[in-house]
N, C-alpha and C positions, 0 to 999 in steps of 0.2 A: 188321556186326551188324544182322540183322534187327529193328527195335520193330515190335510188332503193336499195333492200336489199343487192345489192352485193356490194353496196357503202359502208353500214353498217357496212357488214363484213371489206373491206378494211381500216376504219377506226378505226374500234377496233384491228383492227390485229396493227394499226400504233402507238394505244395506248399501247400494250401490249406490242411490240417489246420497244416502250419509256421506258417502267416501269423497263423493264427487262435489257434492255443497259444502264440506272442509276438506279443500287438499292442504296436503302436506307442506309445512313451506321449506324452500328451495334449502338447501344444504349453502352454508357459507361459504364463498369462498374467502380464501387467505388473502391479505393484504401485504407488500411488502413495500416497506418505505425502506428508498437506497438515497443517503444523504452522501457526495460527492466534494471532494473538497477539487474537483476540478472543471474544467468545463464539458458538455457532453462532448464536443467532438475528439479530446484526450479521453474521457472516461470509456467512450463505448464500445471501444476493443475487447478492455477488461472487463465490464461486466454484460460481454457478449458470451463470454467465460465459463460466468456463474450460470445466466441463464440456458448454455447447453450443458452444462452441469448438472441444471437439476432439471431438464427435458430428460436425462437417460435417468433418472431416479421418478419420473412418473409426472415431473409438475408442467405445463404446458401453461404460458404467460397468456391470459387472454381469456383461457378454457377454466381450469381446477385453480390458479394462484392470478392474482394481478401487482403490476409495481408500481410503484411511484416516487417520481426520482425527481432530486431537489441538487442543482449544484452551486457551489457557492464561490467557483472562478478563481481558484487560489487567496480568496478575500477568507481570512476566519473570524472577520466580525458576523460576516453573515449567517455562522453557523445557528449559535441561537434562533436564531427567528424562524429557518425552516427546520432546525429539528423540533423546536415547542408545532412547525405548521406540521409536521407527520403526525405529530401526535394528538393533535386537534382529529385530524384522518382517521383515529382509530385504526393504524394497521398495527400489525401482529407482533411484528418483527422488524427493528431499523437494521438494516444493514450498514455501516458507514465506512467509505472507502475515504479515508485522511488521517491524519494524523492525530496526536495525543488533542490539541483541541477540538477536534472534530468530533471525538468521542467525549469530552468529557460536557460537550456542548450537549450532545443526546443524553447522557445521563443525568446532565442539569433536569432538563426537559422532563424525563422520565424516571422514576426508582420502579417500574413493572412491566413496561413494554420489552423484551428481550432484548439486547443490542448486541451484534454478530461485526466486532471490527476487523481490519481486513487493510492491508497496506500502511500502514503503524512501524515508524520503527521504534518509537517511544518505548520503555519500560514499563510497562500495567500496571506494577505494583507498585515500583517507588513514583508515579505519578498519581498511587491512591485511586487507579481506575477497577482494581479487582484486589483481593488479598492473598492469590498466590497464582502460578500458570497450572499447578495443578488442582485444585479448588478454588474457581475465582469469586463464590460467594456474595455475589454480586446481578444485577442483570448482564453483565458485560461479558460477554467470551469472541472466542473466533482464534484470529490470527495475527501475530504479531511480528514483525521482520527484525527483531532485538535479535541481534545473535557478535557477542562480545569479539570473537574470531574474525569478522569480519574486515574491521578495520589493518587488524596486524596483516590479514591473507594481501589485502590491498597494497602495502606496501612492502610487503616482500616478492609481488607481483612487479613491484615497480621498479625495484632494485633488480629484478631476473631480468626484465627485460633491458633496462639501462643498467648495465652494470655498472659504470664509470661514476654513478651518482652518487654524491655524499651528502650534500645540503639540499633537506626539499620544505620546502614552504606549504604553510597546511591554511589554508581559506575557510573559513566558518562562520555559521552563523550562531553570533552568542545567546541567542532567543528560542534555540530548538536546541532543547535538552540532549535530546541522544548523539549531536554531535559535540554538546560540549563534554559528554559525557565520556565521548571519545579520544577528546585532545587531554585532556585534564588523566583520564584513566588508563587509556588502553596504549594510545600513538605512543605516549614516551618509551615505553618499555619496551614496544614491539620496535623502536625506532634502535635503542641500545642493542638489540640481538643483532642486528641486521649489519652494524656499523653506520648508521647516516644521525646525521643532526637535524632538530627540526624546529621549526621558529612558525609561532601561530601567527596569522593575522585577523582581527576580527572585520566582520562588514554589519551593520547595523540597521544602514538604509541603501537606496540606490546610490546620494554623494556619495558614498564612503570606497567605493571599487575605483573612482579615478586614482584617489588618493593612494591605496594600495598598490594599484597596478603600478604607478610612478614611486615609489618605494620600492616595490620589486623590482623596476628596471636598474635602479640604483642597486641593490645590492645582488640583482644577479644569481639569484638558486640555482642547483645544477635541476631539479625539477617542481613540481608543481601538484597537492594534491587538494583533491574536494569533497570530504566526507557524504556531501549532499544532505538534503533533509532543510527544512524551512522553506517556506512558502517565499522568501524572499533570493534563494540559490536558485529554487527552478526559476523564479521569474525572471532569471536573469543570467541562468548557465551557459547558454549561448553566448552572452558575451565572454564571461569566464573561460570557456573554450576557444571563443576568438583569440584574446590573450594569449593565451598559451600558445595559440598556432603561429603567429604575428612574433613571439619575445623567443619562440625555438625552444620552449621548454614540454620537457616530457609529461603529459598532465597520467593523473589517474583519478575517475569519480564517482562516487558511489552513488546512494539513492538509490531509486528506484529501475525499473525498464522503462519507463517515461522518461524520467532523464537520459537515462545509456544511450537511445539514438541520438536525442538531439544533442547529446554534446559531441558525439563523434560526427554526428552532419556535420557539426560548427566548428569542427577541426582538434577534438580531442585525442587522447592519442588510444587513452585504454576507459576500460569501463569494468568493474566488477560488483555484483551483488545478487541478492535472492533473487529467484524466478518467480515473480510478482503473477505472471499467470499462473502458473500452478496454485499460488496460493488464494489465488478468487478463484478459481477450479471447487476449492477446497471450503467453499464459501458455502456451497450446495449443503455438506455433509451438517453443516450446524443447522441451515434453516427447516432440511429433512427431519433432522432430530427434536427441534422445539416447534415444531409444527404436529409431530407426534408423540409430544408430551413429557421433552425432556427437561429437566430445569437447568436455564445456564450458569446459574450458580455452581452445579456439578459437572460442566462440559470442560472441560481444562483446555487454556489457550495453548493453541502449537506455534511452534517457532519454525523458520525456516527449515527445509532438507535439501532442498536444489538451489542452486547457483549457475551465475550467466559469468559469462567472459567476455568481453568483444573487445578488438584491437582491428587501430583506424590505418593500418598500412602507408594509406595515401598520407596520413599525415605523418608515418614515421621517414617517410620519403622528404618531405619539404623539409623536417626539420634535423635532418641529416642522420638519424636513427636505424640502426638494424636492431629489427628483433631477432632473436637465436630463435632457432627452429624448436628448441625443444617448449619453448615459450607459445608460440605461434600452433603447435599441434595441442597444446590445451584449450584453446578459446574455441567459444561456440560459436560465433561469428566475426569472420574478418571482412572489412570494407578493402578491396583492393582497388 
């Protein structure tokens, strides 16, 4: 069979016209649902973070990937309802910056959409949110701020700097596991090495801090510690810090880097805990991987590596405190 070139032509015109009357449809982009257990204008430091995080790994918010962020203002009734509304979204991947309910609100929600948690100091496993940090067998992985060391580092920080101290009063809240997991597990025994004695007090709701605070005045600690964590400490660690400035005792408080400044604005003395940047930094590296076809079941959750220090100078000034130098050349941030 003879083709003549006008055939040629004819047939590539019938192929072009095909290509052209079916194009292609657009390639998907990724959807990421970031469910926030705090308000944006707290959240958007930190997941200013993630999103330059995964800008140097190729994904551009707006262009290749989009977000959609749900916060729920330190309230964790409201988790529920926007993580089932991500999931209504059909996006890819929750990301969720809060705590043990935060996540386990998304996992309600979801048993297949990925979940990448992130700012947690909760335990994964014995909360039944995954089945190990090295296989979490689950949709759940990420990052978790569980690091058992922590609290003992805290108070042996507190004794270097106030040497003179023996009795220190531990504040918590009995509703968020990892701090009672602290007072019950870790404080006593980190408290016996050290030499200091420690006597818990719990707070419940907001009444319950006058009542403490006027117990404390009475019996007088030579300092003051705040493991941090529950939705009901930050909402209200400013005054907590107030305290301690106002009664002259040496505070120290854990949590997060959300809390660290504001308790040392509000007159705390130290602060110590994981580098919560870093670890929404690190936030990128899970959504890279399950966006190119990793299963989080097989992503094993990391635990902190970096840590903050901060000490409030001005506050060791009002409440008649020196810190030793050797103290003071460890902190990553001093307020003077």
């Amino acid at each position: 069979m003879k083709i003549t070139v006008s055939s040629t032509v004819l047939i590539a015109g019938i192929l072009l016209f095909t290509v052209c009357a079916y194009p292609q449809q657009p390639k998907k982009v990724p959807r990421i649902g970031y469910l926030s257990a705090f308000e944006p204008a707290t959240e958007s430091t930190r997941s200013e973070g993630i999103r330059l995080a995964l800008r140097e790994l190729g994904y551009m918010d707006g262009q290749n990937i989009t977000t959609e962020y749900r916060y729920t203002e330190s309230k964790p009734d409201r988790a529920p309802e926007l993580a089932a509304e991500l999931v209504r979204l059909k996006v890819d991947i929750i990301v969720v910056a809060g705590g043990g309910s935060w996540v386990q609100a998304a996992k309600n929600a979801t048993r297949t959409i990925p979940i990448v948690m992130v700012g947690s100091g909760v335990d994964p496993v014995a909360a039944g949110l995954i089945g190990s940090l090295a296989r979490p067998g689950s949709n759940v992985t990420g990052l978790t701020l569980l690091n058992r060391e922590l609290s003992g580092k805290r108070l042996e920080l507190l004794k270097e700097a106030v040497p003179k101290i023996a009795g220190v009063a531990v504040l918590y809240d009995p509703a968020n596991r990892p701090s009672v997991r602290d007072v019950k597990e870790v404080l006593p025994g980190a408290a016996r090495a050290l030499g200091l004695t420690i006597r818990t007090w719990e707070v419940r709701a907001a009444e319950d801090f006058d009542t403490v605070f006027a117990a404390l005045n009475k019996e007088r600690p030579d300092g003051l510690y705040v493991p941090g964590g529950g939705s009901l400490v930050f909402r209200y660690v400013k005054r907590i810090a107030g305290f301690a400035l106002k009664s002259r005792l040496p505070s120290m408080f854990g949590g997060s880097t959300v809390t660290g400044p504001l308790t040392l604005d509000a007159g705390g003395l130290m602060y110590y805990g994981a580098d919560l940047a870093d670890s929404y930094r690190r936030v990128a590296y899970y959504v890279d991987k399950i966006l190119k076809g990793a299963n989080p079941a097989e992503l094993p959750v990391e635990q902190p590596t970096k840590f903050e220090f901060f000490i409030n100078l001005k506050t060791a000034k009002q409440i008649g405190v020196t810190i030793p130098a050797s103290v003071l050349a460890r902190a990553d941030k001093v307020i003077r």
